[in-house]
PADRENZA-169375 format. One line per 2 residues: number of its first residue (from 0); their letters; for each residue x, y, z of N, C-alpha, C, O. Coordinates in steps of 0.02 Angstrom, whole numbers, plus 50000, padded with zeros to 5 digits. Atoms other than C-alpha are relative to their C-alpha. Example, Ala and Ser with C-alpha at 12.3 -4.5 7.8 and 13.67 -1.06 7.14 Angstrom:
<sites>
0 = AS = 50045/49941/50000/50615/49775/50390/50045/50060/50000/50097/50059/50033; 49958/49941/49997/50684/49947/50357/49961/50055/50037/49986/50110/50045
</sites>
This chain:
<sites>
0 = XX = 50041/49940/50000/50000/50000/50000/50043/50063/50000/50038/50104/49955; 49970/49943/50000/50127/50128/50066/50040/50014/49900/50039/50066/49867
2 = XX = 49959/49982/50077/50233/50102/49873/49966/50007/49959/49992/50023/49906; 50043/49971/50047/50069/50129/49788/49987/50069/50009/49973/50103/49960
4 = XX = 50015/49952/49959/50044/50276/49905/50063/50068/49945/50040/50111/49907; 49940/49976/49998/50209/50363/49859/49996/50005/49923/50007/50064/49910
6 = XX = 49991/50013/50045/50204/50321/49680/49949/50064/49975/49969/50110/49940; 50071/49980/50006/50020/50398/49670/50034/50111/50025/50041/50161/49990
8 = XX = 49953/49950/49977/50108/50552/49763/50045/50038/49953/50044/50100/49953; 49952/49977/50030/50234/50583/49650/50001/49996/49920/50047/50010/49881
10 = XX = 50014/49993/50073/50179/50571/49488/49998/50058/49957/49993/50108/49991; 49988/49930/50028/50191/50708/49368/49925/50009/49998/49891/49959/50008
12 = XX = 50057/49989/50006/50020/50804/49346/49961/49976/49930/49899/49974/49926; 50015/50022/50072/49991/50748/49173/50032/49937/49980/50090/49919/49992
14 = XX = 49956/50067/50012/50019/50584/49106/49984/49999/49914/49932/50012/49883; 50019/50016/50080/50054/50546/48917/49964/49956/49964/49995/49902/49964
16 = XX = 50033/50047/50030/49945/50453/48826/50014/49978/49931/50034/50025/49896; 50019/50037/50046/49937/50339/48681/49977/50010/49927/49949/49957/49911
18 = XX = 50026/49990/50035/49887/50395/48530/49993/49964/49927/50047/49941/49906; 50017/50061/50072/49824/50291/48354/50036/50052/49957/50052/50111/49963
20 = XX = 49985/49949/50077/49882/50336/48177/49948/50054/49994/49959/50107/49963; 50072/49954/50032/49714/50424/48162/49986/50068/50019/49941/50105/49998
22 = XX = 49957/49930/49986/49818/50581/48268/49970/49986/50052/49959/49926/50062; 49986/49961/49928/49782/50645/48434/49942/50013/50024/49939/50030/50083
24 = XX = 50063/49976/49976/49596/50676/48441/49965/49915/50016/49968/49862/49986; 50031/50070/49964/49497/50545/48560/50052/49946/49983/50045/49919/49927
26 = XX = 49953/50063/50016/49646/50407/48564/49964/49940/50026/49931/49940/50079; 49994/50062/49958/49625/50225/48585/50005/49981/50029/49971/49933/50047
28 = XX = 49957/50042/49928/49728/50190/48715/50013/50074/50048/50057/50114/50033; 49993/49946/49931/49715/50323/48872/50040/49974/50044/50018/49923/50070
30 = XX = 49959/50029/49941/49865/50292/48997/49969/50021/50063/49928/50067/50062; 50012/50007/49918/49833/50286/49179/50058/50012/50028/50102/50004/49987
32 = XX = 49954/49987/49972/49966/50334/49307/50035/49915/50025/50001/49873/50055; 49972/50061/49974/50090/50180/49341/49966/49991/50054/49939/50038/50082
34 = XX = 50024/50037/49938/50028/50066/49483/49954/50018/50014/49944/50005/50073; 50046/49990/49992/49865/50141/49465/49946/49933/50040/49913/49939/50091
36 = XX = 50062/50059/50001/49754/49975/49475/49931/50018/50018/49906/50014/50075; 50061/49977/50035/49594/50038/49399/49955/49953/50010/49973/49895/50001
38 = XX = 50056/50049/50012/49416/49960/49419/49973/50047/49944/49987/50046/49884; 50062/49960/50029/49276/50099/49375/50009/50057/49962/50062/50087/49971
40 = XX = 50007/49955/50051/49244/50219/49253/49916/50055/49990/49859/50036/49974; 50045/49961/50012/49130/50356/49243/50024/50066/49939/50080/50091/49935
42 = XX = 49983/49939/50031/49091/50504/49095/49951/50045/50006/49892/50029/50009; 50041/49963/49977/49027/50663/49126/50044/50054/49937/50105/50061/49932
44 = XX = 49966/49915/50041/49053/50835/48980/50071/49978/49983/50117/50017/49975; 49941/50005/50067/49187/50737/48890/50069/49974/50049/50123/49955/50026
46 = XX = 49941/50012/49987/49291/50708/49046/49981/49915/50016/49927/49888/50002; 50025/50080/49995/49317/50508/49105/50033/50025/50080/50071/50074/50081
48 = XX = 49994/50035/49934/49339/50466/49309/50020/49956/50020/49997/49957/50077; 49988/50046/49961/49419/50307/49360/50027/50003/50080/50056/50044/50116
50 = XX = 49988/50020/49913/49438/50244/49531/50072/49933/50016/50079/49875/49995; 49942/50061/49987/49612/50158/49607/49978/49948/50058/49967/49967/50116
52 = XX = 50020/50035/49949/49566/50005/49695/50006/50014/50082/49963/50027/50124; 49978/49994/49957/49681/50015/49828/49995/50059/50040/49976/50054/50098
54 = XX = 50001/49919/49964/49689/50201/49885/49949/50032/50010/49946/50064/50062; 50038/49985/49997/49542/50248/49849/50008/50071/49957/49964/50112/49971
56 = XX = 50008/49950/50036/49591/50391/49717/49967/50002/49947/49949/49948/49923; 50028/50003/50057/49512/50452/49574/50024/50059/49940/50031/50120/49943
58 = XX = 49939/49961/50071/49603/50506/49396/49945/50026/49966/49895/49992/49956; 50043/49960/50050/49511/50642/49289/50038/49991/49937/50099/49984/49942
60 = XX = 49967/49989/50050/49556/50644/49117/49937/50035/49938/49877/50045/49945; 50062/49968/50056/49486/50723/48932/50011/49941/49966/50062/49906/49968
62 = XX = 50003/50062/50021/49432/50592/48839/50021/50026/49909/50015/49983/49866; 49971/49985/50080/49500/50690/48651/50050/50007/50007/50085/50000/49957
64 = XX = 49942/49987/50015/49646/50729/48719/50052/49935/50041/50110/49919/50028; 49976/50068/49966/49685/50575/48835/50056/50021/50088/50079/49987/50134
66 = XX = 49966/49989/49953/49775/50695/48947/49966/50026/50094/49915/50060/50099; 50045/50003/49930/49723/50700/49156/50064/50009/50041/50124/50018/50035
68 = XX = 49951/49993/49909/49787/50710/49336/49955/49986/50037/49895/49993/50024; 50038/50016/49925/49731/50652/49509/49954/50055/50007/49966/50114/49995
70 = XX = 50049/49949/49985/49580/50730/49554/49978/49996/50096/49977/50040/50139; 50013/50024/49938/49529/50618/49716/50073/49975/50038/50095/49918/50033
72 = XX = 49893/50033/49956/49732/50598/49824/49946/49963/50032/49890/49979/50053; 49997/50043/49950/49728/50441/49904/50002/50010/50068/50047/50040/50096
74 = XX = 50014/50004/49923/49662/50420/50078/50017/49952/50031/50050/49908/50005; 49967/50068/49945/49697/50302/50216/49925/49982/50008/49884/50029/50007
76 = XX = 50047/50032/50002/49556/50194/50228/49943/49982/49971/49893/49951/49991; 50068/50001/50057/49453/50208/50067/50037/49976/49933/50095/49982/49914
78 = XX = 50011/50033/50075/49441/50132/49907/49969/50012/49949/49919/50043/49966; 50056/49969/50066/49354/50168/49738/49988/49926/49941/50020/49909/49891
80 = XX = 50024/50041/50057/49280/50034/49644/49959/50013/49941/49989/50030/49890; 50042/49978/50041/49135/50064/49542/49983/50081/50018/49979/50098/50077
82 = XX = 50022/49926/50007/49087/50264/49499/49965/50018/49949/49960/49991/49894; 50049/49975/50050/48976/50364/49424/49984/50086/50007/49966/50090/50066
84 = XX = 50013/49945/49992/48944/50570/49410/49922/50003/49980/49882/49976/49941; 50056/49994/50004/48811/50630/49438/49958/50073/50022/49951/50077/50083
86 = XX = 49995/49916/49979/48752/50832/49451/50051/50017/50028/50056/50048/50081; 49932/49960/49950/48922/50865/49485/50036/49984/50056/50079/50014/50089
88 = XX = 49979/50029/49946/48941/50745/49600/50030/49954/49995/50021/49935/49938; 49956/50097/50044/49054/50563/49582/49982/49977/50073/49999/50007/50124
90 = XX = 50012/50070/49962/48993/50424/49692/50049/49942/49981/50067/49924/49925; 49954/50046/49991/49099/50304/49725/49996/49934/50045/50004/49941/50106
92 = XX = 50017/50060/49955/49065/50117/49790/50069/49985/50021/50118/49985/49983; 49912/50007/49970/49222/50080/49914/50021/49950/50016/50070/49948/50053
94 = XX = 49977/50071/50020/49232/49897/49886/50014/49975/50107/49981/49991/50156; 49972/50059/49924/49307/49790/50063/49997/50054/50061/49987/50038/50119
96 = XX = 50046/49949/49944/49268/49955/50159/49928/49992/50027/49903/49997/50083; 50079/50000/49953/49096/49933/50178/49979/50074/49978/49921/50077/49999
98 = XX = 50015/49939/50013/49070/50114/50120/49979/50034/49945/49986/50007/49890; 50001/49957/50055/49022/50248/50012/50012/50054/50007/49995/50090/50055
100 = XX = 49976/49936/49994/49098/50386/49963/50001/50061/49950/50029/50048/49897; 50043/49929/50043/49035/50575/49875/50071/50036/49999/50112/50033/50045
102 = XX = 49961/49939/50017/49155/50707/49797/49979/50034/49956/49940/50014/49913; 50011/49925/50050/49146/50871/49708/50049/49973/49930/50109/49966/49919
104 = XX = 49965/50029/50065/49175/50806/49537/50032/50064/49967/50061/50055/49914; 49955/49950/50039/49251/50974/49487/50055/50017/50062/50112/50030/50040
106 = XX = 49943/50009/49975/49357/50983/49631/50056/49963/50036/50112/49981/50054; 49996/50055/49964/49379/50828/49709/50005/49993/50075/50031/49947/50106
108 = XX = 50010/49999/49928/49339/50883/49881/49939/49954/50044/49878/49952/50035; 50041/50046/49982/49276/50760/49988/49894/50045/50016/49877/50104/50025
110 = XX = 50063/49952/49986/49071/50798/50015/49957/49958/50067/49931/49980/50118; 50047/50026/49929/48988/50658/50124/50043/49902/49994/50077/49877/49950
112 = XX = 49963/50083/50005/49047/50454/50168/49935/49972/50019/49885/50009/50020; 50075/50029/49972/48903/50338/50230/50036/49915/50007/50070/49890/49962
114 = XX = 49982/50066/49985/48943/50157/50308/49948/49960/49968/49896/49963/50002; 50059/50043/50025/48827/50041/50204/50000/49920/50036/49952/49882/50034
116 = XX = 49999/50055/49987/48885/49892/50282/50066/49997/50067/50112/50037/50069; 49932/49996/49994/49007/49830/50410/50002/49916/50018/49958/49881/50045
118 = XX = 50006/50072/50001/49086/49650/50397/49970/49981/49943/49914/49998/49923; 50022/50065/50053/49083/49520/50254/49972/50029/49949/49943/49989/49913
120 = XX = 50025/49984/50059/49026/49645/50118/50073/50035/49961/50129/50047/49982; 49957/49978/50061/49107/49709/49951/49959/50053/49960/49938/50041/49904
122 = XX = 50052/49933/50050/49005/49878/49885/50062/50004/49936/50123/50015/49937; 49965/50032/50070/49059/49835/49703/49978/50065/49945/50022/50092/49911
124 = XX = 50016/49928/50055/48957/49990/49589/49948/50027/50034/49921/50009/50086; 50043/49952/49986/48846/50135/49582/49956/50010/49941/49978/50014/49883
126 = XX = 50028/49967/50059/48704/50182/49484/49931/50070/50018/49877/50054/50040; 50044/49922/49968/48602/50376/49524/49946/49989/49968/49950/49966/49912
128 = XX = 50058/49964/50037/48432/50414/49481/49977/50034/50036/49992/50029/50095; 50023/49929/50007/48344/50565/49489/49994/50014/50105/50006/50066/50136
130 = XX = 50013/50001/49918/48303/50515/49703/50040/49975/50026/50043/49991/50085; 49941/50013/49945/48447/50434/49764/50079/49947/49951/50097/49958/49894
132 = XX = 49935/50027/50022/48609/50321/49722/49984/49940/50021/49952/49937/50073; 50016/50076/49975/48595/50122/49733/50077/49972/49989/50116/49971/49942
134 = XX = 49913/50069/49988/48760/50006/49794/49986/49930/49986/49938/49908/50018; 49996/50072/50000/48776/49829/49747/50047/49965/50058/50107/49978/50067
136 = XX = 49956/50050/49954/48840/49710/49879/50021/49925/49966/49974/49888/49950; 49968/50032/50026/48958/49581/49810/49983/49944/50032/49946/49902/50007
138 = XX = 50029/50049/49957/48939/49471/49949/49946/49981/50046/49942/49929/50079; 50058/50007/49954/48779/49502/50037/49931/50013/49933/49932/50048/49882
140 = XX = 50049/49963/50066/48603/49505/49934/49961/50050/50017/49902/50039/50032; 50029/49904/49997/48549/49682/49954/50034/50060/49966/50094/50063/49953
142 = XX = 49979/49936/50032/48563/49848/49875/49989/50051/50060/49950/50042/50106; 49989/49940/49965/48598/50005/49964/49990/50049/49985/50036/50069/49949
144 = XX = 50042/49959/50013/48486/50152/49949/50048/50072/50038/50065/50070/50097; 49982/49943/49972/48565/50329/49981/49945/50047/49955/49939/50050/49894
146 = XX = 50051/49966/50035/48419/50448/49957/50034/50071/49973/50092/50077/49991; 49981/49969/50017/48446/50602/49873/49974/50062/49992/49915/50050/49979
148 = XX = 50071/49927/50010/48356/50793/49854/49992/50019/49943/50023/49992/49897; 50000/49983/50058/48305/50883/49729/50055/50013/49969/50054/49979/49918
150 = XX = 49949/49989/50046/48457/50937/49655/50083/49962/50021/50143/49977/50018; 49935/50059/50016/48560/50780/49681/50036/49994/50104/50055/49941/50128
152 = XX = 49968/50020/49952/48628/50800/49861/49978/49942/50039/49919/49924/50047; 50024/50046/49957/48638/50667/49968/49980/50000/50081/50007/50037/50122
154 = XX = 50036/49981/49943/48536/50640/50119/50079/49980/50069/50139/49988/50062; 49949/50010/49931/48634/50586/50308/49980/49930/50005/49930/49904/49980
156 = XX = 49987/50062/50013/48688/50420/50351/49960/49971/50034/49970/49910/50034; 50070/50046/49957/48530/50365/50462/49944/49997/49912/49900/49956/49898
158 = XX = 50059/49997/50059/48432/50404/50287/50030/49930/49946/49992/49915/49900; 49998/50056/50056/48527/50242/50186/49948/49962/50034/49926/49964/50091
160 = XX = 50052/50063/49984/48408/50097/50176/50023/49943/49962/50028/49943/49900; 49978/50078/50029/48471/49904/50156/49925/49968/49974/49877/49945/50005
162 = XX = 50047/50047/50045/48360/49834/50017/50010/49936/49996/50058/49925/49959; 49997/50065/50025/48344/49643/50016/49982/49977/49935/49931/49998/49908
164 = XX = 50028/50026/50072/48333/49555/49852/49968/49949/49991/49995/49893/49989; 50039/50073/50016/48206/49438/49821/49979/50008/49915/49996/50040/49866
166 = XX = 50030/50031/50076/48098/49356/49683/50038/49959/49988/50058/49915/50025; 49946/50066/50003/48214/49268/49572/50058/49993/50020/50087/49938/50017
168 = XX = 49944/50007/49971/48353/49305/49643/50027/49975/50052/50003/49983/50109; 49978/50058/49950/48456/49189/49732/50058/50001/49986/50081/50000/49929
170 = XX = 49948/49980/49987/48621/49211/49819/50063/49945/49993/50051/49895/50025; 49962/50061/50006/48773/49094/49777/50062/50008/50035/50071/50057/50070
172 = XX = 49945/50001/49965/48934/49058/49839/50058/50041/49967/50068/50033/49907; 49970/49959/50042/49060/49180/49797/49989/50075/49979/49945/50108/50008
174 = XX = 50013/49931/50032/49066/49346/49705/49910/50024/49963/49905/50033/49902; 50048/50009/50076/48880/49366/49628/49995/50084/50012/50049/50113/50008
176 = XX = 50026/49956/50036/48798/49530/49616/50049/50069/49974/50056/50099/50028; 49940/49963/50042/48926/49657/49521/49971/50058/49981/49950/50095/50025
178 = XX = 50016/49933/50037/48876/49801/49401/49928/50001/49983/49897/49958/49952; 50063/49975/50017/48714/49893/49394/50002/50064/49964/50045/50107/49970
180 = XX = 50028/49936/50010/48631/50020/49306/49925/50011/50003/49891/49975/50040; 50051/49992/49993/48473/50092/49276/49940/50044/49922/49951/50075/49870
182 = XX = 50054/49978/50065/48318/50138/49160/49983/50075/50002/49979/50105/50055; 49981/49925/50005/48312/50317/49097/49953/50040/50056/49972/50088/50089
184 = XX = 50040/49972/49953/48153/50351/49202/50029/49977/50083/49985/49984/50125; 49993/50031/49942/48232/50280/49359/49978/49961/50030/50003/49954/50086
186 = XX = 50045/50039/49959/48105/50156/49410/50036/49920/50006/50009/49881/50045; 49992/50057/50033/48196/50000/49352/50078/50005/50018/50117/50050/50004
188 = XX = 49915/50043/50008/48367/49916/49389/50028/49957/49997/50023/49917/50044; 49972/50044/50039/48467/49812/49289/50070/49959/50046/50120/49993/50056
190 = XX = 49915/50031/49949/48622/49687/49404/49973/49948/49953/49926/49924/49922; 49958/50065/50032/48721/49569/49344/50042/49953/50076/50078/49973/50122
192 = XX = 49959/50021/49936/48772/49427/49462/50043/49955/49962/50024/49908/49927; 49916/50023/50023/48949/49375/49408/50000/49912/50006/50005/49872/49959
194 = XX = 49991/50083/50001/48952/49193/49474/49955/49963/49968/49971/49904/49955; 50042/50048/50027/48803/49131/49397/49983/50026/49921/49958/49988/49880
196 = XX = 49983/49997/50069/48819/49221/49234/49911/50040/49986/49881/50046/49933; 50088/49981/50014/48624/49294/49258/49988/50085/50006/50036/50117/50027
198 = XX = 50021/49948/50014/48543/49460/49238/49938/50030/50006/49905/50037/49955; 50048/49961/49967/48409/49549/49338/49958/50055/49976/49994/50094/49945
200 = XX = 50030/49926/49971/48283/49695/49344/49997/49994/50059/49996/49937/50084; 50014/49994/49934/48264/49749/49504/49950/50075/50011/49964/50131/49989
202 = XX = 50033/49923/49982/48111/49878/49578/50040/50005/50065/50080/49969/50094; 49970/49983/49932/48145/49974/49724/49971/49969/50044/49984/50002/50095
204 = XX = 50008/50042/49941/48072/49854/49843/50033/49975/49993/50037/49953/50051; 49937/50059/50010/48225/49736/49789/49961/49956/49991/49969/49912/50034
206 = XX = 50005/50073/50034/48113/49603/49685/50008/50006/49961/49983/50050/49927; 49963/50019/50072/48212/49539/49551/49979/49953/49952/49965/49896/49971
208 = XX = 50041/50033/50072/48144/49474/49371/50051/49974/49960/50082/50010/49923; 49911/50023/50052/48296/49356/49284/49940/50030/49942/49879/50034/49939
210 = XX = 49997/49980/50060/48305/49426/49118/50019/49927/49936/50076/49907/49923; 49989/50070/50030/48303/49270/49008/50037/50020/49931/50025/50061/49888
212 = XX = 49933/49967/50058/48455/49273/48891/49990/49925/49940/49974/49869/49958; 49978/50054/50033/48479/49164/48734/50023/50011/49938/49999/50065/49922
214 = XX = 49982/49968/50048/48554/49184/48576/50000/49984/49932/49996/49924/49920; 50044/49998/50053/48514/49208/48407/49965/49934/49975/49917/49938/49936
216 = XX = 50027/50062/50036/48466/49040/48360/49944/49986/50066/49911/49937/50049; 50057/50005/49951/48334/49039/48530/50060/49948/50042/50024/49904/50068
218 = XX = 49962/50031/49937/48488/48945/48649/49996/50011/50055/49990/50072/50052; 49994/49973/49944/48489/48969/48820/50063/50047/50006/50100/50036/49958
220 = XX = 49941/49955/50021/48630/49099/48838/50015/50029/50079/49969/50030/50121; 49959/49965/49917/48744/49184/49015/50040/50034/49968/50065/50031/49911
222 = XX = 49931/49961/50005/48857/49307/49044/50062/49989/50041/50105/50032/50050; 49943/50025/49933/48978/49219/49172/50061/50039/49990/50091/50049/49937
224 = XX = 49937/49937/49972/49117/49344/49261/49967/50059/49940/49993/50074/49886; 50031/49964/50018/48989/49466/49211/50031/50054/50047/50040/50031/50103
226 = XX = 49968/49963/49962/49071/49628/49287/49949/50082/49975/49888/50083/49967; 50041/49942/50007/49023/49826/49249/49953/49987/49949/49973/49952/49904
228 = XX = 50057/50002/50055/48855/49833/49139/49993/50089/49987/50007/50138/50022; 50006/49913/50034/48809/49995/49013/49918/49969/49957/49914/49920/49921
230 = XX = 50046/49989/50026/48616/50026/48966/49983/50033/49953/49971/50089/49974; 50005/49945/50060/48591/50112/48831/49947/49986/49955/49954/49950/49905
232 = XX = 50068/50016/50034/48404/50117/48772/50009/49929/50021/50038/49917/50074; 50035/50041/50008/48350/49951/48742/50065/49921/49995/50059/49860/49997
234 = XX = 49919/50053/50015/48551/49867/48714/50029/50011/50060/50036/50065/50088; 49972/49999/49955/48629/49805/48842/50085/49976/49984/50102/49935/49942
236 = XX = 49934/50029/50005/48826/49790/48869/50024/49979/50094/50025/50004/50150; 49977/50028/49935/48892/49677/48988/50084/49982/50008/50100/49932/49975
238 = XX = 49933/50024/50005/49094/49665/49026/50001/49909/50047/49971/49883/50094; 49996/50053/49972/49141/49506/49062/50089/49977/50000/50125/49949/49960
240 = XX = 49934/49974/50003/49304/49534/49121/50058/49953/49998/50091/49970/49950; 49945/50052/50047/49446/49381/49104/50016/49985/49973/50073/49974/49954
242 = XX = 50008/50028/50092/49358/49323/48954/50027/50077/49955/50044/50074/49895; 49964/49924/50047/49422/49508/48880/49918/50009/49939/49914/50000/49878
244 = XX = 50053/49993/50031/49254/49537/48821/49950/50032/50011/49946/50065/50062; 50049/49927/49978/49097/49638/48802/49947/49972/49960/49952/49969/49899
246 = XX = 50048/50031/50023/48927/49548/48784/49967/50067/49974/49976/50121/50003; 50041/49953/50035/48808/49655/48654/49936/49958/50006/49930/49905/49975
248 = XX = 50067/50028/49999/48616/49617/48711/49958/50024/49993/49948/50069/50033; 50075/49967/50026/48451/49664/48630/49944/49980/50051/49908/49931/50042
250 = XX = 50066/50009/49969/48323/49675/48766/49928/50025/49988/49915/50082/49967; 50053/49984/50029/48140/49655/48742/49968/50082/50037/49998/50115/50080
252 = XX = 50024/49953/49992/48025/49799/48760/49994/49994/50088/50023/50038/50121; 50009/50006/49934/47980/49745/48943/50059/49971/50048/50052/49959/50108
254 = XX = 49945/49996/49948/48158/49710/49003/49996/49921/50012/50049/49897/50032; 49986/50048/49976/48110/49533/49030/50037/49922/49947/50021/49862/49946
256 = XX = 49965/50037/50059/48220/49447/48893/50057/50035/49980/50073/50092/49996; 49928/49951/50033/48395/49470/48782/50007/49951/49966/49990/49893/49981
258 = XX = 49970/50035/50046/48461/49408/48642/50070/50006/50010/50072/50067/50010; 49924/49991/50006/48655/49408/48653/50007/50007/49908/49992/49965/49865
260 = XX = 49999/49980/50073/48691/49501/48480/50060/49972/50003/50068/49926/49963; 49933/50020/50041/48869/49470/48482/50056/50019/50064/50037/50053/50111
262 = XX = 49982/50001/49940/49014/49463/48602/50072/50061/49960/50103/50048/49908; 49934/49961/50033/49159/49612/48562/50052/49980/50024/50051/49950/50079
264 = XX = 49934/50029/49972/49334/49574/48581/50039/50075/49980/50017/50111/49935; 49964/49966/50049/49475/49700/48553/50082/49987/50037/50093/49994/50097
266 = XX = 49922/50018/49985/49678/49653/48563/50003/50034/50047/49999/50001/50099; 49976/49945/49935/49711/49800/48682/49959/49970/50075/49978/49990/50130
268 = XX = 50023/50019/49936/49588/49702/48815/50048/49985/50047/50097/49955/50025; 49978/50043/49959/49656/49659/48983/49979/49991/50047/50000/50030/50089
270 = XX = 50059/49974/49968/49528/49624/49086/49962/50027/50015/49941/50027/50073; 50042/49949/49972/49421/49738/49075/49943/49998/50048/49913/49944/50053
272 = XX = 50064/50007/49946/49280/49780/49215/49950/50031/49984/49893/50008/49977; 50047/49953/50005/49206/49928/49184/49997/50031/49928/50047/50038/49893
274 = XX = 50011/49951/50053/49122/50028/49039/49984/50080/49995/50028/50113/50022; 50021/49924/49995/49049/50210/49021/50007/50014/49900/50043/49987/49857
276 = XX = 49993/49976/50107/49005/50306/48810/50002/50055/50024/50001/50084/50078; 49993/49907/50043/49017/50464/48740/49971/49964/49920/49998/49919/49888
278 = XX = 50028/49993/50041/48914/50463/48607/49977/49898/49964/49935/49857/49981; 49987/50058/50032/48966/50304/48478/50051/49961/50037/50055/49900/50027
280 = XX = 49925/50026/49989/49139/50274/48573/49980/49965/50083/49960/49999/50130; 49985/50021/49927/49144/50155/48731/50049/50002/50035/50064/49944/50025
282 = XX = 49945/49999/49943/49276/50171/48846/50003/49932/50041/49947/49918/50062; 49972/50049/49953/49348/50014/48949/50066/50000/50042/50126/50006/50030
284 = XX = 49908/50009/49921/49468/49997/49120/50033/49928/49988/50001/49876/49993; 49970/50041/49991/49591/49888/49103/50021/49983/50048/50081/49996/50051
286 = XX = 49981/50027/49940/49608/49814/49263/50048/49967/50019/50072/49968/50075; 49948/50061/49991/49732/49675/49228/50011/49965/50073/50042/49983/50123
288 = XX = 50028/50026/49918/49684/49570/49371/50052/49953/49991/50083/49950/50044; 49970/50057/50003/49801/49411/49300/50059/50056/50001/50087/50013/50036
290 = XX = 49915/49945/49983/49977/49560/49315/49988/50008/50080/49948/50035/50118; 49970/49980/49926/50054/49550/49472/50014/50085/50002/50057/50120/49976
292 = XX = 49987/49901/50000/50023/49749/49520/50074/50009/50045/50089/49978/50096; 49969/49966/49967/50174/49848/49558/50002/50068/49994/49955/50091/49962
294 = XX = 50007/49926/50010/50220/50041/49568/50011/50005/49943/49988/50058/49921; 49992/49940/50046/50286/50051/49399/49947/49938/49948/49966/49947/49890
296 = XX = 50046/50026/50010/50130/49907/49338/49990/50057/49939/50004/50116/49951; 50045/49942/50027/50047/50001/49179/49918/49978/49994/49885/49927/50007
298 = XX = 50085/50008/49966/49865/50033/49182/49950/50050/49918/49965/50109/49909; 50025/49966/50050/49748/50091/49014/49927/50009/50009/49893/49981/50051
300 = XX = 50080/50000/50009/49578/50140/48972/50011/49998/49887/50038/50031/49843; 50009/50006/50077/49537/50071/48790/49914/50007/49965/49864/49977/49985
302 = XX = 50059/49977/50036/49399/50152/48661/49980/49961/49952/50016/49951/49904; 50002/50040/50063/49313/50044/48556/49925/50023/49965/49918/50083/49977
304 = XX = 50060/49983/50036/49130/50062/48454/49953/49964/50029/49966/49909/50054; 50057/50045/49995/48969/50004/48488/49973/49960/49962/49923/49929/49980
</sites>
């Protein structure tokens, strides 16, 4: 920790990035600060957000020009897994903490923390709508409700509420529920539980509707080591991060079905977790979970198409 610490510290304010034949505008390959070790990804007005596992910092960058600096310095006792902006705000799920944690996405000053759990959980992502912020628990089956006001702030830490998940959902051994998002009206949310390869709605009472997957020929179909998910209208993308891949799924009008269109691959993968767009262009964290992390470890975010 301390030689990630130090590393993170001393970095120059700008880091160089990567750029394709195709010149200098929106690159391919976005560098990360050595020994970063990146999960989450958030985009907000063109900039991108990731979160360092360990420290709990978070790297701003422009996503045309590829160039950034620390926004969130590493703290002693927090973490950043999954993120997301949101009115100006970045939420941040804080993974083996048990926590969550709010900053001023333009200055990265801390704003509020909230204990969602303590003991035996993993707050894994975030997804905002219009009334509050919802946490996934990795190891426990519940979501975590931080309510929110009219214009996005968040309430005080007697106001979270532990949602249980029922219906079909059923808890397995291991890593399951991972990356959520949500439906444009907010009523509706979409998890992915990693170990069993399955795929949820969830209302805000926490009862969950599997999403019945199969693919083009009518097969039964999974997303196993299903990791960050991206909604987008009616297509769903699911990372499925070892496999270096990125499920493309056509869901029906009522959410309760998917076709798996097609699975993306691209050379530059290395585990990826998380997603986040701008427009046509996806963005992916390279996590590299199979690289032994060290301080001078490298760390990317790669752009590919929808």
């Amino acid at each position: 920790m301390k030689r990630v610490l130090l590393v993170l510290t001393t970095i120059a304010a700008v880091v160089a990035t990567a750029a394709t034949a195709g010149g200098s505008q929106f690159p391919q390959q976005i560098g990360l600060p050595n020994g970063f070790q990146p999960e989450g990804i958030s985009i907000a007005r063109g900039q991108f957000y990731v979160g360092s596992i360990p420290t709990g910092a978070v790297y701003r960058g422009s996503l045309r020009t590829g160039q950034g600096q620390v926004l969130v310095q590493p703290q002693s006792g927090r973490a950043a897994i999954g993120l997301e902006v949101d009115r100006r705000l970045l939420f941040v799920a804080g993974g083996p903490t048990g926590m969550a944690f709010v900053y001023d996405a333009r200055t990265g000053a801390n704003v509020a923390s909230f204990q969602l759990s303590t003991g035996g959980s993993f707050i894994n992502d975030v997804a905002v709508t219009r009334r509050a912020a919802w946490f996934t628990d990795s190891l426990k089956p519940v979501l975590y409700r931080i309510p929110l006001s009219k214009n996005g702030r968040p309430g005080v830490q007697s106001s979270v509420q532990t949602v249980p998940l029922g219906g079909d959902y059923v808890q397995g051994t291991g890593f399951n529920v991972n990356g959520i998002d949500r439906t444009p009206n907010g009523k509706t949310l979409v998890i992915v539980q990693s170990n069993m390869g399955r795929l949820f709605t969830v209302a805000a009472n926490g009862v969950a509707k599997a999403i019945a997957l199969t693919d083009p020929a009518g097969g039964a179909e999974s997303v196993p080591q299903g990791d960050g998910i991206l909604l987008d209208g009616r297509t769903l993308y699911v990372v499925q991060n070892r496999m270096n891949r990125v499920a493309k799924i056509a869901l029906a009008p009522n959410l309760s079905s998917g076709r798996v269109l097609t699975r993306i691959e691209n050379a530059a993968f290395d585990v990826p977790t998380t997603i986040a767009e701008l427009g046509r262009r996806l963005y992916a964290v390279n996590a590299r979970f199979d690289t032994p992390p060290t301080p001078t470890t490298t760390y990317s975010v790669t752009q590919f198409r929808k």
